[in-house]
NUNURO-813245 format. One record per atom (N, C-alpha, C): x, y, z; residue in three letters. Coordinates in steps of 0.05 Angstrom, whole numbers. Example, Ala and Ser with C-alpha at 12.3 -4.5 7.8 and 13.67 -1.06 7.14 Angstrom:
2
       x       y       z  residu
     264    -114     156     ALA
     246     -90     156     ALA
     264     -66     156     ALA
     257     -45     142     SER
     273     -21     143     SER
     258       1     157     SER
***
This chain:
239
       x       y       z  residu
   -1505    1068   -2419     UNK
   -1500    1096   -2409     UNK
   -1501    1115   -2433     UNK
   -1489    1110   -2457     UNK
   -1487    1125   -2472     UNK
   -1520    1127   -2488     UNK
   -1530    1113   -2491     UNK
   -1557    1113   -2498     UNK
   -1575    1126   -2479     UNK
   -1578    1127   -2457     UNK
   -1587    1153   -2441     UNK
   -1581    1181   -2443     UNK
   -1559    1183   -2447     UNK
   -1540    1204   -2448     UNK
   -1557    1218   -2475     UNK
   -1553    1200   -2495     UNK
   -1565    1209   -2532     UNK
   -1597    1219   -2525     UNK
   -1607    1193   -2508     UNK
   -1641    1203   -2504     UNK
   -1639    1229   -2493     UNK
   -1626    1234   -2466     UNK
   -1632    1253   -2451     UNK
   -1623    1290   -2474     UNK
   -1603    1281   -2485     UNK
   -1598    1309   -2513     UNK
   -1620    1309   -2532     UNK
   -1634    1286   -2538     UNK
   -1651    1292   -2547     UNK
   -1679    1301   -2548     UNK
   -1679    1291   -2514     UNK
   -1710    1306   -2504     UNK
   -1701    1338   -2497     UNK
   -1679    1339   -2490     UNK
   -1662    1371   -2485     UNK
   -1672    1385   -2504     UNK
   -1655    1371   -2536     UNK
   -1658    1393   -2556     UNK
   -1690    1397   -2560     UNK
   -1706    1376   -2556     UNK
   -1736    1380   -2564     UNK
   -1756    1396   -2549     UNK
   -1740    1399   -2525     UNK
   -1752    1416   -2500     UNK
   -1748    1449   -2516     UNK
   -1717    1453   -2523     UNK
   -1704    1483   -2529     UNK
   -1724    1485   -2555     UNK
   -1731    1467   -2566     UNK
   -1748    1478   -2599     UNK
   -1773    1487   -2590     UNK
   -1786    1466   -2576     UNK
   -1813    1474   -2568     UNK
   -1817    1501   -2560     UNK
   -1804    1503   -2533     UNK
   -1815    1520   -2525     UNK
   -1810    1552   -2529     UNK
   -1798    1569   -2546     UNK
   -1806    1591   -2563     UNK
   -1824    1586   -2583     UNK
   -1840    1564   -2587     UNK
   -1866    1568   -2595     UNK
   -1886    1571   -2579     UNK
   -1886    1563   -2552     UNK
   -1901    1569   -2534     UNK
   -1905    1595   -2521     UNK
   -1880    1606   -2521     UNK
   -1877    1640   -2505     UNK
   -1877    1653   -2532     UNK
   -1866    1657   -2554     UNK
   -1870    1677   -2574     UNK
   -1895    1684   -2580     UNK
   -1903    1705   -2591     UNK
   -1927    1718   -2598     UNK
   -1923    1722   -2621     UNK
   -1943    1710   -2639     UNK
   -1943    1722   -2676     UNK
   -1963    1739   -2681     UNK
   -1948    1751   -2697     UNK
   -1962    1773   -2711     UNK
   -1989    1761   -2730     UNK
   -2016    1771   -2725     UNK
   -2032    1764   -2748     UNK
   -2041    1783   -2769     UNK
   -2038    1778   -2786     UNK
   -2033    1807   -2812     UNK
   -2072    1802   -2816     UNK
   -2084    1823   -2812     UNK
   -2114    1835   -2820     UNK
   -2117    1842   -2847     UNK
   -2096    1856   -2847     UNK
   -2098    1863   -2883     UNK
   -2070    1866   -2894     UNK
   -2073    1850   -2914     UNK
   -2036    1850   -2925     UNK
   -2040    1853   -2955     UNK
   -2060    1876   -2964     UNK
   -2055    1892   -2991     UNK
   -2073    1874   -3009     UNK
   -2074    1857   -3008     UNK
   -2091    1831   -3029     UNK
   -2121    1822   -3033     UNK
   -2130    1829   -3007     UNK
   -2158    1813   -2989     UNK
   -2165    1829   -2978     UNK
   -2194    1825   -2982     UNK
   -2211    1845   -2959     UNK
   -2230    1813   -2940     UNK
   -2216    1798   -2943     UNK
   -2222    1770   -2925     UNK
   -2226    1783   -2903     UNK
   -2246    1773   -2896     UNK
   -2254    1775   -2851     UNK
   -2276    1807   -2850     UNK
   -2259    1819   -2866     UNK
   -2267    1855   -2859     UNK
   -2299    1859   -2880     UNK
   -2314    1873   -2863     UNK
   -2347    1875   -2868     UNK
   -2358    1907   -2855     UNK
   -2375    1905   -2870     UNK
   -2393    1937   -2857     UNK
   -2397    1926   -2817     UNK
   -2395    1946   -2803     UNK
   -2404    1947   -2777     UNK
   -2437    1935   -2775     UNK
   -2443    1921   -2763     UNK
   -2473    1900   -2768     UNK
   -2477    1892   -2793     UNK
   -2467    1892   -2808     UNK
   -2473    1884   -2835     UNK
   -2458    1854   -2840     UNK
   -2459    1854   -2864     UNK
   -2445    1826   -2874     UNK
   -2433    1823   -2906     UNK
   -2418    1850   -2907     UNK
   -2402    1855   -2928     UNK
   -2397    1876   -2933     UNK
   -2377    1882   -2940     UNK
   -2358    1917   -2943     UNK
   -2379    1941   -2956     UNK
   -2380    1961   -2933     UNK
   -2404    1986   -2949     UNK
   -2391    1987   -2972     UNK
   -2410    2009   -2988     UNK
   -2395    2026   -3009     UNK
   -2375    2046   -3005     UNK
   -2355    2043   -3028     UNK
   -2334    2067   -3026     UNK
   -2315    2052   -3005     UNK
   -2305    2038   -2999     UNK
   -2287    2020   -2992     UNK
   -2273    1997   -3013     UNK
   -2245    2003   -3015     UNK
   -2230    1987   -3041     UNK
   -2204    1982   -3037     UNK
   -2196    1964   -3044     UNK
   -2168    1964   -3045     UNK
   -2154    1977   -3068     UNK
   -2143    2001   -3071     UNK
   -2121    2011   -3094     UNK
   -2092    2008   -3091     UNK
   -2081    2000   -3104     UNK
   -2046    2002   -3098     UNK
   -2045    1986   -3076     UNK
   -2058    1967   -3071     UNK
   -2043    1953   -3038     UNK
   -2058    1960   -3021     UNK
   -2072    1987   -3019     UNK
   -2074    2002   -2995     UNK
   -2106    1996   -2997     UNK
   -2124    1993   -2974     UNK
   -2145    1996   -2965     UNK
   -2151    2024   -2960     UNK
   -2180    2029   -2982     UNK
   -2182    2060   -2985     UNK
   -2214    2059   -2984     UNK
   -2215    2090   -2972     UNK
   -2250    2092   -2972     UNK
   -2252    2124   -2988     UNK
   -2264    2127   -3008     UNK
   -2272    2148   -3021     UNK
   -2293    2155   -3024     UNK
   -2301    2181   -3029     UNK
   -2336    2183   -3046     UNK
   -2345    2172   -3070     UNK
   -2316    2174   -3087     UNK
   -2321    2172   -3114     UNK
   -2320    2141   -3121     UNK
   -2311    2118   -3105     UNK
   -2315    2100   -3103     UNK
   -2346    2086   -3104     UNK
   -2358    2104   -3093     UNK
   -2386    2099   -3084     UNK
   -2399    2093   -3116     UNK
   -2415    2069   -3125     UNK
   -2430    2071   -3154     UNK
   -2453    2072   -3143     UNK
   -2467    2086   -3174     UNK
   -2494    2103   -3167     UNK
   -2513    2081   -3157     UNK
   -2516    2054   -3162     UNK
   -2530    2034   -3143     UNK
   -2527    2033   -3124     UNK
   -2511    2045   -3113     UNK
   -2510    2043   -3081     UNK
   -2513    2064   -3066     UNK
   -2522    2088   -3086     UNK
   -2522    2117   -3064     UNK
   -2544    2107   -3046     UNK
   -2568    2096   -3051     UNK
   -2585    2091   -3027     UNK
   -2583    2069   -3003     UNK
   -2549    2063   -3005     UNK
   -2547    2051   -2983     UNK
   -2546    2064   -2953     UNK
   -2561    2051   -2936     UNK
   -2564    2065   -2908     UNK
   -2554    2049   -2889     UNK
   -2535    2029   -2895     UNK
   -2524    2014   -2873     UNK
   -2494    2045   -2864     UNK
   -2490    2019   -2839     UNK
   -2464    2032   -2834     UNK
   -2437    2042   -2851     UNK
   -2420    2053   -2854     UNK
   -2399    2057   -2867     UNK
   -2372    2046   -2850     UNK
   -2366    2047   -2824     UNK
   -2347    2038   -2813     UNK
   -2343    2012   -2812     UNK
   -2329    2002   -2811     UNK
   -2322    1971   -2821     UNK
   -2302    1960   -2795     UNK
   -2304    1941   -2799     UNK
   -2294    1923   -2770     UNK
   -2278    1896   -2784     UNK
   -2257    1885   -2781     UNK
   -2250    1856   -2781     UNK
   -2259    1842   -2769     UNK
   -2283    1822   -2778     UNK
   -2309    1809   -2771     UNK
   -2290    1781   -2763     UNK
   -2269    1766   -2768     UNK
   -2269    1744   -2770     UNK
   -2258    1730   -2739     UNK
   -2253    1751   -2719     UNK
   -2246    1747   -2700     UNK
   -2245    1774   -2682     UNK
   -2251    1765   -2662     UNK
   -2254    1786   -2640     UNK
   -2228    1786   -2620     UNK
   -2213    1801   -2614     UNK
   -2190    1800   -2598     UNK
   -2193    1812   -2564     UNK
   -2185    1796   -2539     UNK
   -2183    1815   -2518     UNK
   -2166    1829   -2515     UNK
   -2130    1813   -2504     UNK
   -2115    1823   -2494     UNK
   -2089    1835   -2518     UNK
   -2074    1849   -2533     UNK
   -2076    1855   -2553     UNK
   -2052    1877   -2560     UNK
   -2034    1876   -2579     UNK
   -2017    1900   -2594     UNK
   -2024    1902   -2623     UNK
   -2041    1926   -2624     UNK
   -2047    1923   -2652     UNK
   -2030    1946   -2664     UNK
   -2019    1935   -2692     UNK
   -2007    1966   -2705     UNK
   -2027    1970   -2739     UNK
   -2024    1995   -2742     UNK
   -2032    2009   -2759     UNK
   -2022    2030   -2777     UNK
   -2017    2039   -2793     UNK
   -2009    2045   -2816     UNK
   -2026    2060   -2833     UNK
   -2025    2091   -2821     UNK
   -2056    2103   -2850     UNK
   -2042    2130   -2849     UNK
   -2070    2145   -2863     UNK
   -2059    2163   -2884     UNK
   -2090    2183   -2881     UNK
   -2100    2211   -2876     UNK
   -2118    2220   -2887     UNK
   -2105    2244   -2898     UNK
   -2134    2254   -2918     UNK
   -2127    2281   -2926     UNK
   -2128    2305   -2911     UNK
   -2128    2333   -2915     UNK
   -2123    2347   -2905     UNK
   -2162    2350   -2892     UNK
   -2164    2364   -2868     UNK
   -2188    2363   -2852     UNK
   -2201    2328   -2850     UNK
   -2183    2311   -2851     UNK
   -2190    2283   -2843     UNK
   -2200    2286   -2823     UNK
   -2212    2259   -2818     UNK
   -2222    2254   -2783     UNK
   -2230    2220   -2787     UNK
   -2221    2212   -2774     UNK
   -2223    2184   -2769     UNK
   -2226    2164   -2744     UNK
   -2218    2143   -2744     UNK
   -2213    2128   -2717     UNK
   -2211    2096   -2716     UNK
   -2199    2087   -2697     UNK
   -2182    2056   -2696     UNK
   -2204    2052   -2661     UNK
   -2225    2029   -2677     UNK
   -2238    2009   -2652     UNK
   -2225    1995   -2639     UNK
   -2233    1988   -2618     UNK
   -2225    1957   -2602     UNK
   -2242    1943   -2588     UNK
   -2240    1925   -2580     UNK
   -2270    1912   -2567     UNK
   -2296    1916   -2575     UNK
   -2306    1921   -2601     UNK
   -2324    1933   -2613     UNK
   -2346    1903   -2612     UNK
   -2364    1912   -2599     UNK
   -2388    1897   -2607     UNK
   -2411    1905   -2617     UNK
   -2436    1889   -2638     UNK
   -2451    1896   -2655     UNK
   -2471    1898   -2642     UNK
   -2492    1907   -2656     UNK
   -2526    1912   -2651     UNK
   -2521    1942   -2632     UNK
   -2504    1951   -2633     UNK
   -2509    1989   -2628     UNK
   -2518    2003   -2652     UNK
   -2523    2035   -2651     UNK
   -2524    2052   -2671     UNK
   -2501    2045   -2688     UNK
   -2477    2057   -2661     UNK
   -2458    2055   -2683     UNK
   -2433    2049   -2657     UNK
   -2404    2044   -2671     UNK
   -2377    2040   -2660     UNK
   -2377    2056   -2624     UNK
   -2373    2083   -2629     UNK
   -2372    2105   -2613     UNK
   -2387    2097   -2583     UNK
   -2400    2081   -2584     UNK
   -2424    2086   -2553     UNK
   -2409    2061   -2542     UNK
   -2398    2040   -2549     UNK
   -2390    2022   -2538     UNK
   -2366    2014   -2541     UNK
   -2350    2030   -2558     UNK
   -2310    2017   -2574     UNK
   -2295    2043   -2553     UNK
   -2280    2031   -2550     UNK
   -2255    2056   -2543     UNK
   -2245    2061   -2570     UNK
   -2238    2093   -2574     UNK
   -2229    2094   -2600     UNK
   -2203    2105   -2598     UNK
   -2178    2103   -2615     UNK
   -2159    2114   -2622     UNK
   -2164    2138   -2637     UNK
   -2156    2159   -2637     UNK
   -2172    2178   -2646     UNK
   -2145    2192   -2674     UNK
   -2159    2190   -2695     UNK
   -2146    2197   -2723     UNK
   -2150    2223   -2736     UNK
   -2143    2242   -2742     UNK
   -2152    2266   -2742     UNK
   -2133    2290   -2759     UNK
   -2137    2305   -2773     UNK
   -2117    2320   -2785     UNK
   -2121    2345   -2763     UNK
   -2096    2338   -2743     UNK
   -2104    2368   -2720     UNK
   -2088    2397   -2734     UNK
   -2077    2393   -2750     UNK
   -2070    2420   -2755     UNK
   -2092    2438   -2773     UNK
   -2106    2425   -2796     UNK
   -2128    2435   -2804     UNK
   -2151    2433   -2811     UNK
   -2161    2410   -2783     UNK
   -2194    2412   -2782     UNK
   -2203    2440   -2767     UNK
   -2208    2449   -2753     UNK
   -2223    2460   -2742     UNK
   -2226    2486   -2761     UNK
   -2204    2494   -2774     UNK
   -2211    2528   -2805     UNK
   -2227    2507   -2815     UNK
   -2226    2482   -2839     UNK
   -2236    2474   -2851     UNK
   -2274    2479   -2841     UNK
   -2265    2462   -2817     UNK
   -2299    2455   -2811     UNK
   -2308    2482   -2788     UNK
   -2293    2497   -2791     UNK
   -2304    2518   -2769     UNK
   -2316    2508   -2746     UNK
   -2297    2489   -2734     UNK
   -2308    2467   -2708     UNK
   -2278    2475   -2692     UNK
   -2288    2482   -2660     UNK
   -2271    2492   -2644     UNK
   -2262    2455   -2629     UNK
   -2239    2451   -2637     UNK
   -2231    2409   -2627     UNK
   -2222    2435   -2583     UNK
   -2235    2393   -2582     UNK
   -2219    2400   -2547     UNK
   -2194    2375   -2552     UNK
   -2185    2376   -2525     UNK
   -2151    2359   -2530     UNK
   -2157    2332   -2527     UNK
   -2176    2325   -2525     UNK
   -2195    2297   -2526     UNK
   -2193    2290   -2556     UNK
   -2203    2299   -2569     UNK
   -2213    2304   -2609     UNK
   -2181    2299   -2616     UNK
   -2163    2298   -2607     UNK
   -2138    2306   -2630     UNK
   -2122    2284   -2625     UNK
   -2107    2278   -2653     UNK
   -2094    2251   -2656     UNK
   -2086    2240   -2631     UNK
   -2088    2214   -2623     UNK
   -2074    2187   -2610     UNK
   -2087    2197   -2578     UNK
   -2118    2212   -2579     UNK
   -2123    2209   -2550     UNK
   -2142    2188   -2560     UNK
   -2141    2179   -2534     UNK
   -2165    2153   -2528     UNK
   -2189    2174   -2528     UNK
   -2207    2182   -2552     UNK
   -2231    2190   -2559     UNK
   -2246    2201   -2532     UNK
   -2244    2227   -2525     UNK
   -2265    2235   -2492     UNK
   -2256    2220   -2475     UNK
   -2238    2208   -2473     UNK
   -2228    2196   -2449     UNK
   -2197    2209   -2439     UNK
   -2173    2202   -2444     UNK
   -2151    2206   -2437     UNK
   -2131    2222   -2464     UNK
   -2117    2239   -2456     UNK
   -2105    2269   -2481     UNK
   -2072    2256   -2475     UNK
   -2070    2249   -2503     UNK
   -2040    2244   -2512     UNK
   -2022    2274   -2500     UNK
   -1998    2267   -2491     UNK
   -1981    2282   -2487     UNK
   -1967    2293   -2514     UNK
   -1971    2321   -2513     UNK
   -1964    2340   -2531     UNK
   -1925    2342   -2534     UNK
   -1918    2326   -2511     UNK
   -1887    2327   -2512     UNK
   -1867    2307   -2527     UNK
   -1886    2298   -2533     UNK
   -1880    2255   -2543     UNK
   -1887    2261   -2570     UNK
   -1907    2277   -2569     UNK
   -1919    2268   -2589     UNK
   -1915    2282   -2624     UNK
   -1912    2266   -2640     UNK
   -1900    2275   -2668     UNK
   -1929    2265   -2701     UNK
   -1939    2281   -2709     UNK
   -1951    2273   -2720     UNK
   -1947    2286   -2746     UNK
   -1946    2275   -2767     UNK
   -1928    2277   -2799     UNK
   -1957    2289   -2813     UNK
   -1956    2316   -2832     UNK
   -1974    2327   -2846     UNK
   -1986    2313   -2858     UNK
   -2019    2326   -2859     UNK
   -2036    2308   -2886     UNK
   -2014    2302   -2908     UNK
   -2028    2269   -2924     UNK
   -2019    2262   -2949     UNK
   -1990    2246   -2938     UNK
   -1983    2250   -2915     UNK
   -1961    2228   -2905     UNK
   -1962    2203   -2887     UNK
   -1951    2172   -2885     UNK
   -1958    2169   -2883     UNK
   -1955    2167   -2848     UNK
   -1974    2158   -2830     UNK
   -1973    2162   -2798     UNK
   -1967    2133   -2794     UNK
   -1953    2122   -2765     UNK
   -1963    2099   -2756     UNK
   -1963    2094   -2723     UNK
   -1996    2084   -2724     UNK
   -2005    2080   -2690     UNK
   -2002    2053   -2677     UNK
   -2005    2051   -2654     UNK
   -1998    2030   -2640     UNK
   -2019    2026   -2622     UNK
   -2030    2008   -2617     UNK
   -2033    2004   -2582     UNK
   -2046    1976   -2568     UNK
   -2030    1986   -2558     UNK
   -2016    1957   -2535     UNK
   -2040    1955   -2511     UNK
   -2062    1939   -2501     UNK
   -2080    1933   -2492     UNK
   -2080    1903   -2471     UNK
   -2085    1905   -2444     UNK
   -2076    1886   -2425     UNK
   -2093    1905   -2401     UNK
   -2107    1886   -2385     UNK
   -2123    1899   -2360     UNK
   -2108    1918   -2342     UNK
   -2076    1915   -2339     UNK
   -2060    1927   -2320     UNK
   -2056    1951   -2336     UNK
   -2051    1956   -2361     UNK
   -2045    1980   -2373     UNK
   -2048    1982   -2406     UNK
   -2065    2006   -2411     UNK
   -2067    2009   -2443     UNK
   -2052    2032   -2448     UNK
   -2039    2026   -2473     UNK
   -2009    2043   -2491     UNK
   -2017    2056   -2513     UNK
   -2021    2078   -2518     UNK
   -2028    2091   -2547     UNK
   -1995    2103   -2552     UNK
   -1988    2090   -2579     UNK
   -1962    2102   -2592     UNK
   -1964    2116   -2619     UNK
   -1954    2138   -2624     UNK
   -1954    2149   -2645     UNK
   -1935    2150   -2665     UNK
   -1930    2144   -2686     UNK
   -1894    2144   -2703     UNK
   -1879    2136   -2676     UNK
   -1879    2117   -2668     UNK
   -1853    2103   -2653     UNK
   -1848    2119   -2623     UNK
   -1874    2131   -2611     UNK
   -1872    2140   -2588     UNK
   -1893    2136   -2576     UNK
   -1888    2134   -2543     UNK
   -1917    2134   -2531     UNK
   -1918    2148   -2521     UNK
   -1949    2160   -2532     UNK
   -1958    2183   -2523     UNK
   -1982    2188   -2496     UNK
   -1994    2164   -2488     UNK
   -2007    2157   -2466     UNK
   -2014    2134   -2463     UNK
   -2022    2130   -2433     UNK
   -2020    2105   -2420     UNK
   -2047    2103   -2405     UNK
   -2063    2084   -2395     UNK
   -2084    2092   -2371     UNK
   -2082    2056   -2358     UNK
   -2099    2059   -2341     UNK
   -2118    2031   -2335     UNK
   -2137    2028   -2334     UNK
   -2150    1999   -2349     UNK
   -2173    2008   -2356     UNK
   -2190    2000   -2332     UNK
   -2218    2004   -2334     UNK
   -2242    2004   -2315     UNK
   -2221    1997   -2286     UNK
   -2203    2020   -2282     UNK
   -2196    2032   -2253     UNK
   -2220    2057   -2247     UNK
   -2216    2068   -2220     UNK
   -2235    2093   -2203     UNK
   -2223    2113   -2224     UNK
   -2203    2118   -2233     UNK
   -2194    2143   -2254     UNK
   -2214    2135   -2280     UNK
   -2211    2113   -2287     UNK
   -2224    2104   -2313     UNK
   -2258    2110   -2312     UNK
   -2271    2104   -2285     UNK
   -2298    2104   -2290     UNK
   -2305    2129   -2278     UNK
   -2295    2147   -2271     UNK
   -2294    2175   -2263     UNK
   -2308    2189   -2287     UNK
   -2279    2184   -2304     UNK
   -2282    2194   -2323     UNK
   -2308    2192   -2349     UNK
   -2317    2164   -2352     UNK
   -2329    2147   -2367     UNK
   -2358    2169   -2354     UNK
   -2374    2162   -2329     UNK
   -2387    2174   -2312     UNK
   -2387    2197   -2324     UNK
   -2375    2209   -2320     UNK
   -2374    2248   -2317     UNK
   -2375    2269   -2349     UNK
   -2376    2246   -2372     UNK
   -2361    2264   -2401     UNK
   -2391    2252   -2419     UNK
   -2367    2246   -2446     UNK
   -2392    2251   -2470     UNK
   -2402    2219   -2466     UNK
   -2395    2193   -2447     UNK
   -2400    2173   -2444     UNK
   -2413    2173   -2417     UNK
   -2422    2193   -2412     UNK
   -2453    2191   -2381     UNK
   -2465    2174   -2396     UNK
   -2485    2177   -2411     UNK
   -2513    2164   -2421     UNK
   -2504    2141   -2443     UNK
   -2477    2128   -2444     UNK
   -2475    2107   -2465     UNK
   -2462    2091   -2444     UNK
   -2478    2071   -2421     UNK
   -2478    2052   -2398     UNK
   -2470    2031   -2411     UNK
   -2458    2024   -2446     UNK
   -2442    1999   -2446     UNK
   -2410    2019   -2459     UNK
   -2414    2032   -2460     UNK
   -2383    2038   -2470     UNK
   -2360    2032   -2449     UNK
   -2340    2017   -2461     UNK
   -2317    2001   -2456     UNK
   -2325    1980   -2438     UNK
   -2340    1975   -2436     UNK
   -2346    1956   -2415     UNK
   -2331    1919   -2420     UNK
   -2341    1918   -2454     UNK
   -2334    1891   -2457     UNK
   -2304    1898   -2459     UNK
   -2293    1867   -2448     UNK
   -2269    1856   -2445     UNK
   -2255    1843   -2472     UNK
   -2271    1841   -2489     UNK
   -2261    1828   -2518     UNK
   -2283    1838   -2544     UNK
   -2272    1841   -2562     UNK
   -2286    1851   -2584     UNK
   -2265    1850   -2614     UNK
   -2289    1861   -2632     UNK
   -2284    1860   -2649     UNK
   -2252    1885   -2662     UNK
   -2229    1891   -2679     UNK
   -2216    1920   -2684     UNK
   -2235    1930   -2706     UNK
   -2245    1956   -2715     UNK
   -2250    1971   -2735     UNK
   -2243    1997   -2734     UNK
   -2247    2006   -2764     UNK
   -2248    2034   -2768     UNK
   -2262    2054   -2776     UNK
   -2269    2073   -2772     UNK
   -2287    2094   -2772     UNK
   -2280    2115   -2798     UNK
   -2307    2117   -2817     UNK
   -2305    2129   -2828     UNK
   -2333    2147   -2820     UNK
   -2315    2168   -2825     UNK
   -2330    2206   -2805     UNK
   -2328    2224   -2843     UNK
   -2332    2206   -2867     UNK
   -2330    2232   -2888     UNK
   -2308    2231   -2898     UNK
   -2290    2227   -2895     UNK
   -2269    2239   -2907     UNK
   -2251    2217   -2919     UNK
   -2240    2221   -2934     UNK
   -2226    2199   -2953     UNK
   -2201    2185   -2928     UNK
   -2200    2161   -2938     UNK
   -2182    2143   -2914     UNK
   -2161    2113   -2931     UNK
   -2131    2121   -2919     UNK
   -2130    2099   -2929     UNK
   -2106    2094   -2907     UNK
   -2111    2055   -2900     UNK
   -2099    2047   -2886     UNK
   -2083    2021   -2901     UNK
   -2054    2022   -2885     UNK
   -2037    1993   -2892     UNK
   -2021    1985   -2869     UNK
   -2008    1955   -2876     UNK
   -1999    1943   -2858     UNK
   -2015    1940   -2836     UNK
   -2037    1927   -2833     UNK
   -2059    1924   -2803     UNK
   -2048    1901   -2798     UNK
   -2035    1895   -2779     UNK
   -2031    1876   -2760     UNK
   -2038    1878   -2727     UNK
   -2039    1847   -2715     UNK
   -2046    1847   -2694     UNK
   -2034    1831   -2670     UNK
   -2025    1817   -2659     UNK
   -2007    1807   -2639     UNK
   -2025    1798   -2608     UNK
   -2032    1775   -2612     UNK
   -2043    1769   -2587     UNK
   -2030    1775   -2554     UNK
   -2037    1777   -2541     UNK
   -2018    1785   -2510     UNK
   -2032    1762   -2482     UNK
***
């Protein structure tokens, strides 16, 4: 009796260990200040120019660029090549200068022009002073943490820290509902490829680009649009 008793505590305790490895979700760190492991130009097969790691931080500059490589004509946006993710919480951690403009991929797949016709983008942006800079009139689509021409972050949630500081985005991705968070708030929500979703997709600057969002799994990257960029802490969390 007592030897049952010992077996049965012990398949107990082995049951309670297991299984929070089975339900927990770990974090996978993309970039943790050291390595540019996994991460490559968009179709390419190694980091453009003017992309570096300084101080920890993953940075893209002009001045980075050496004069052997001004005649490079590949892409400049870069993707974490080493795995493609579907269902997904990814966080982020960046920083532009003043008239920045940037952006955070998902589902990104290759052999396009470029990111934009087929990624949903998080949209990165210095909204207080692009448009004097570039004498470019933004709509509420263009400005930080909307889903790029698709869905406009709420202006009530939403908190975004001046050029040269640093920001951090979120978002939480699953067929029933996608989460864009900004510094520790969420600032919009949608579903994806719902009658709202392809309304929209249909009717805007994604009429004539018939694969945008379509795929269900892809590659994360980031978009460089010009302007100096630096991102930390990229992690990702399967769902």
């Amino acid at each position: 009796m007592k030897k049952t008793i010992s077996l049965l505590a012990v398949l107990t305790l082995l049951a309670c260990t297991e299984s929070p490895k089975k339900k927990s979700n770990q974090w996978i760190t993309l970039f943790d200040g050291t390595s540019l492991e996994g991460w490559r130009a968009y179709n390419g097969d190694q980091m453009p120019p003017g992309w570096k790691i300084v101080d920890s931080i993953l940075t893209f500059t002009t001045a980075q660029i050496m004069e052997e490589d001004y005649d490079y004509t590949g892409s400049r946006d870069i993707i974490y090549g080493a795995e493609e993710f579907e269902n997904f919480e990814l966080y982020v951690e960046w920083n532009i200068p003043k008239g920045g403009n940037s952006g955070i991929f998902y589902h990104l797949k290759e052999g396009y022009d470029g990111p934009p016709v087929v990624a949903p983008e998080y949209q990165l942006l210095d909204d207080e002073n692009y448009e004097e800079i570039h004498n470019y009139e933004l709509k509420d689509w263009q400005l930080t943490a909307a889903d790029y021409a698709m869905h406009v972050p709420d202006t009530t949630q939403k908190v975004l820290y001046p050029t040269g500081q640093w920001n951090s985005s979120r978002i939480v991705f699953t067929p029933e509902n996608v989460e864009h968070w900004l510094n520790g708030k969420k600032v919009l929500s949608f579903v994806p490829w719902s009658e709202d979703w392809y309304k929209r997709r249909n009717s805007g600057k994604w009429n004539n680009a018939p694969d945008y969002g379509k795929y269900k799994t892809g590659y994360i990257g980031f978009q460089d649009h010009g302007s100096n960029l630096s991102f930390r802490n990229v992690k990702i969390k399967k769902l």
